[in-house]
C-alpha positions, -999 to 999 in steps of 0.1 A, spaced: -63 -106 -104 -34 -123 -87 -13 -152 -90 8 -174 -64 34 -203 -76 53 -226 -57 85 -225 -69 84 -198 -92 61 -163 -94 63 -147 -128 39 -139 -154 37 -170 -184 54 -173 -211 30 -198 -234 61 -207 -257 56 -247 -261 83 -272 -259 96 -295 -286 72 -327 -296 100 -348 -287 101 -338 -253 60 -335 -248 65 -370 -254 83 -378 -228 67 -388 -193 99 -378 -173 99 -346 -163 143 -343 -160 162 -351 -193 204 -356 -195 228 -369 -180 232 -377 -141 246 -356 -118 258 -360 -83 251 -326 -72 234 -293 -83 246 -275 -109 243 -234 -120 214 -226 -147 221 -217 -179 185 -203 -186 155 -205 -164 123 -193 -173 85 -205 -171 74 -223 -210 42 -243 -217 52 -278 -213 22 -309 -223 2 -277 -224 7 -269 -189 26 -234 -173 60 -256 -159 95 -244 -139 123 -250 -164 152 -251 -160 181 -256 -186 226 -265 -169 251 -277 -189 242 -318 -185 202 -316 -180 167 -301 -187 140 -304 -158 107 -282 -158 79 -286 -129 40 -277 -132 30 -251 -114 5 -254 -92 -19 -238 -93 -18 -229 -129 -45 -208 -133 -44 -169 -113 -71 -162 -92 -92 -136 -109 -115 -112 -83 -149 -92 -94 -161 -77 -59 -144 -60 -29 -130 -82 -5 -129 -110 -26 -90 -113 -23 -91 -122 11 -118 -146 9 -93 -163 -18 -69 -156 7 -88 -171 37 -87 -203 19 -54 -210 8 -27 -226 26 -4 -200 25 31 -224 37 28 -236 3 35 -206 -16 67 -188 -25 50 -153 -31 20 -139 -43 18 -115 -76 -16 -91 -80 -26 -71 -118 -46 -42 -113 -40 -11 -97 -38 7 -62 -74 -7 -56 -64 -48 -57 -30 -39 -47 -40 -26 -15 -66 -52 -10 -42 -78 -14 -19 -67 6 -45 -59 33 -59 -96 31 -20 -106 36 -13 -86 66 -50 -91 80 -41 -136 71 -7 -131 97 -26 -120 125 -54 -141 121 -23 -174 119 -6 -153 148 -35 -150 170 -35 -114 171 -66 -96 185 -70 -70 161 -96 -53 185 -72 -44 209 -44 -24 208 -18 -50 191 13 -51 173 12 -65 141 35 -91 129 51 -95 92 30 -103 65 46 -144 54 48 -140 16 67 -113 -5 42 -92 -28 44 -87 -62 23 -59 -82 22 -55 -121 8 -24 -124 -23 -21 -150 -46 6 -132 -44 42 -140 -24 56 -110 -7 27 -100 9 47 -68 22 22 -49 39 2 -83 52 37 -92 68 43 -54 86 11 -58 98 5 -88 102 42 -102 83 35 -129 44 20 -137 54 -1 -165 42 -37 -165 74 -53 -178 96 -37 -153 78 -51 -124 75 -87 -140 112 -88 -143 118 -75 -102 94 -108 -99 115 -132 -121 147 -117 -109 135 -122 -69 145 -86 -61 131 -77 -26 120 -44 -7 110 -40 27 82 -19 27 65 2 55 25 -3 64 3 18 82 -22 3 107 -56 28 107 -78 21 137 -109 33 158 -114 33 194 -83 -2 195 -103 -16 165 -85 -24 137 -100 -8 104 -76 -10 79 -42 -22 67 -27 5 42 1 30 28 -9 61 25 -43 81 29 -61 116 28 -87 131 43 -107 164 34 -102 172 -4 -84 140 -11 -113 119 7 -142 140 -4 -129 137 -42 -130 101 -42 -160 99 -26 -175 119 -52 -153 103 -82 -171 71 -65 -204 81 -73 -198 83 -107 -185 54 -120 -208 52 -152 -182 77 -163 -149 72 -181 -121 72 -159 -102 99 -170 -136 119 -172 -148 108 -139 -115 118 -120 -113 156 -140 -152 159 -129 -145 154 -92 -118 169 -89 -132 205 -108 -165 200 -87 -148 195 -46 -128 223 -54 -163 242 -66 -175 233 -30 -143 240 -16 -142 237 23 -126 231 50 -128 206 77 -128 216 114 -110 188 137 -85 182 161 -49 170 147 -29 150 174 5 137 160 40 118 176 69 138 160 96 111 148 130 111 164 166 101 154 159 69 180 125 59 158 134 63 125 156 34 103 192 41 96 207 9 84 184 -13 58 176 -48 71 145 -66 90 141 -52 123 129 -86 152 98 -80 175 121 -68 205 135 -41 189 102 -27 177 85 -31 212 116 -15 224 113 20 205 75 18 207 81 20 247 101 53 238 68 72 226 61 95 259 28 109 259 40 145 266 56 143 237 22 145 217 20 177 199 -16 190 189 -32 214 166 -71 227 162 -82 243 138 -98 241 101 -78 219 74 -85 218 34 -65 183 38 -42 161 56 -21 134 41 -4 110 60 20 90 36 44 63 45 58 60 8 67 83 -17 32 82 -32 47 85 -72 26 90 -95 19 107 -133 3 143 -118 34 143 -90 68 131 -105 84 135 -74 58 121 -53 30 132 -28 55 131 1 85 135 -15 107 130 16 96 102 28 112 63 19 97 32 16 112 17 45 130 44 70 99 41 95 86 73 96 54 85 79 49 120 64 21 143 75 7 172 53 -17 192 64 -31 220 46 -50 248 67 -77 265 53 -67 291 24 -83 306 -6 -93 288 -35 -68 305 -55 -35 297 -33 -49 259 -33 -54 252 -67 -16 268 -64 -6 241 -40 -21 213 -57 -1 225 -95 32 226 -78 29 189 -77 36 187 -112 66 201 -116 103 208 -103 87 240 -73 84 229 -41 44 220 -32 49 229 3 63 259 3 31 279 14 22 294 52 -6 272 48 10 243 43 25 222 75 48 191 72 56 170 97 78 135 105 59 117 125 52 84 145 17 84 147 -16 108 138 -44 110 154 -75 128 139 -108 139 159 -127 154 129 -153 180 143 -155 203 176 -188 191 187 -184 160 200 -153 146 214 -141 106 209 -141 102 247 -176 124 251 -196 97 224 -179 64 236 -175 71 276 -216 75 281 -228 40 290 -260 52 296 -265 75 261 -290 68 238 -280 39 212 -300 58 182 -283 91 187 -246 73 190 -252 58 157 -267 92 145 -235 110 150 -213 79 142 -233 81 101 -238 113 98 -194 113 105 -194 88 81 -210 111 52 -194 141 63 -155 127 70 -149 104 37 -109 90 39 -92 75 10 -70 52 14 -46 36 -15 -75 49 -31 -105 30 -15 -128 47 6 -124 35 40 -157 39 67 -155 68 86 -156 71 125 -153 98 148 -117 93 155 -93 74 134 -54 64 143 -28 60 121 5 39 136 33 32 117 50 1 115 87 -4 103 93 -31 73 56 -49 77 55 -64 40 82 -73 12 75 -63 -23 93 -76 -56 115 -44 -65 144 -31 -57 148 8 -42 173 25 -60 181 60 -43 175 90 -62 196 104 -86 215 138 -83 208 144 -117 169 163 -117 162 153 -152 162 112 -144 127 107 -140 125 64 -135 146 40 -119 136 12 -140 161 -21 -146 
């Protein structure tokens, strides 16, 4: 479900006015003014039975409807940018979603995915993406609520409506995941192995409770434990790529450190992975405190990559605990971290990107063969949605795409502090 208003985005408060004023047609009450003057109070109240602006100075009361009044609730995938499609964007101040990293993500996908449509991007080329137009707001009511978490500090629903009210804003970095120049995906954070392969399976199961479908897959990939044999190409970040000073960065500038990235700077490793994460936020959440990717900001322009070579069962399951608590998760000789630019990720030794895609004259059926069976074989979860496999996928990422309501607060010194709420 989300919500846009025009001149104000918060969540209602359906506290009715006084009869005497219902009764008035004007919508402004007091005395003149000649110019504007500093609120006293400001919040959203049920005015003639209708969700209004208010606004209460010293000499007058004014309140506006807001239009529209109602939130936009979805029921199917992909049904937020449909809504999306439709509206007329200029008119809006921001848009607010309620759910979790599932309709987060979508809506902010459908945002991003609206600006380059309006921009005239080609999103089957190799493009650069411009800004998404309208800040973001979630209120967290899902049960992971990772990307609410990495912002904020906290999931709590109140916390996040008052970063709306308050008009606190955060640049936020976005990952672009492509195939072959075609854009699949607009997103923040993704696995693929044990991470994709557990949500596929969690998938499956939906008749199940949520808690009970999540413990099932989770217990029954690492059962089938195994690894995945591909070929992991990445862009190491440097001090020239990465943000120092907060602030929107123009076009120019970014086209001007994306012309850094030399090709022989390209590092690559083969060889069989349990998983690899490629993170652009913190990726908070209840089972890792400090995060998924710990070291990585919202918005310094560098994306974290985790990947976890193949090891026993035992030492995994090790890994994986050490999220939970104060121990650091990577320290392991299986475990590689890496700052980096951009990933790409060839999964499989048997047929190369350039080997299915550079036969004109190959059989169609067999392409598609390999292309599904990939599919099946490869799942990737992204902010926790399964995203289509293909033989190669590309992960870019790209400074300060889309604002959020909330406000980063750097970390405290203090271990213990465990939010950064209001």
């Amino acid at each position: 479900m989300f919500a846009g208003g025009r001149r104000a985005v918060a969540p209602y408060a359906e506290t009715a006015g006084s009869g005497r004023e219902r009764s008035q047609p004007s919508r402004e009450r007091g005395a003149g003014g000649s110019g504007p003057e500093d609120p006293i109070c400001r919040g959203i109240f049920q005015v003639e039975k209708r969700s209004c602006d208010v606004v209460l100075t010293s000499s007058r009361l004014t309140w506006t409807p807001i239009e529209p009044e109602s939130p936009a609730v979805t029921d199917h995938e992909g049904h937020a940018f449909s809504v999306l499609k439709e509206c007329e964007i200029q008119e809006f101040d921001g848009l607010v979603c309620v759910g979790g990293d599932g309709t987060a993500s979508e809506l902010a996908h459908g945002l991003l995915l609206r600006a380059q449509i309006d921009a005239g991007r080609d999103i089957d080329s190799n493009f650069t993406p411009v800004r998404a137009p309208l800040p973001l707001g979630i209120i967290p009511a899902g049960s992971t609520n990772i990307l609410a978490f990495s912002v904020h500090g906290i999931k709590h629903p109140g916390t996040a409506a008052m970063h709306i009210i308050m008009g606190n804003f955060q640049e936020v970095d976005v990952c672009t995941f492509s195939s072959h120049n075609r854009l699949l995906q607009f997103g923040f954070s993704a696995m693929f192995g044990f991470g994709g392969r557990t949500l596929a399976l969690a998938e499956k199961h939906r008749w199940m409770p949520s808690s009970q479908r999540k413990e099932f897959a989770v217990i029954k990939t690492l059962t089938n434990l195994k690894p995945e044999n591909c070929e992991l190409s990445f862009l190491p970040s440097e001090d020239v790529h990465v943000v120092a000073q907060k602030g929107k960065r123009n076009e120019d500038e970014m086209n001007a450190i994306e012309q850094c990235n030399d090709e022989d700077k390209w590092q690559t490793i083969q060889g069989h992975f349990l998983n690899i994460s490629i993170m652009a936020i913190p990726c908070l959440c209840t089972v890792a405190p400090r995060g998924l990717a710990p070291y990585t900001s919202l918005d310094n322009g560098s994306m974290s990559l985790i990947a976890v070579q193949n090891c026993s069962r035992a030492d995994f399951i090790k890994h994986l605990k050490r999220y939970g608590n104060l121990k650091n998760q990577f320290d392991f000789p299986f475990v590689q971290t890496y700052t980096v630019q951009e990933v790409k990720i060839l999964p499989g030794t048997t047929h190369r990107w350039t080997d299915i895609t550079s036969d004109k004259n190959a059989d169609s059926h067999s392409y598609h063969s390999s292309v599904n069976s990939l599919k099946e074989n490869c799942p990737w979860n992204v902010d926790g949605n399964l995203m289509e496999g293909t033989s190669e996928v590309h992960i870019k990422i790209h400074s300060q795409l889309i604002t959020l309501y909330g406000k980063n607060i750097e970390e405290c010194d203090d271990i213990t502090v465990k939010c950064r709420c209001l």
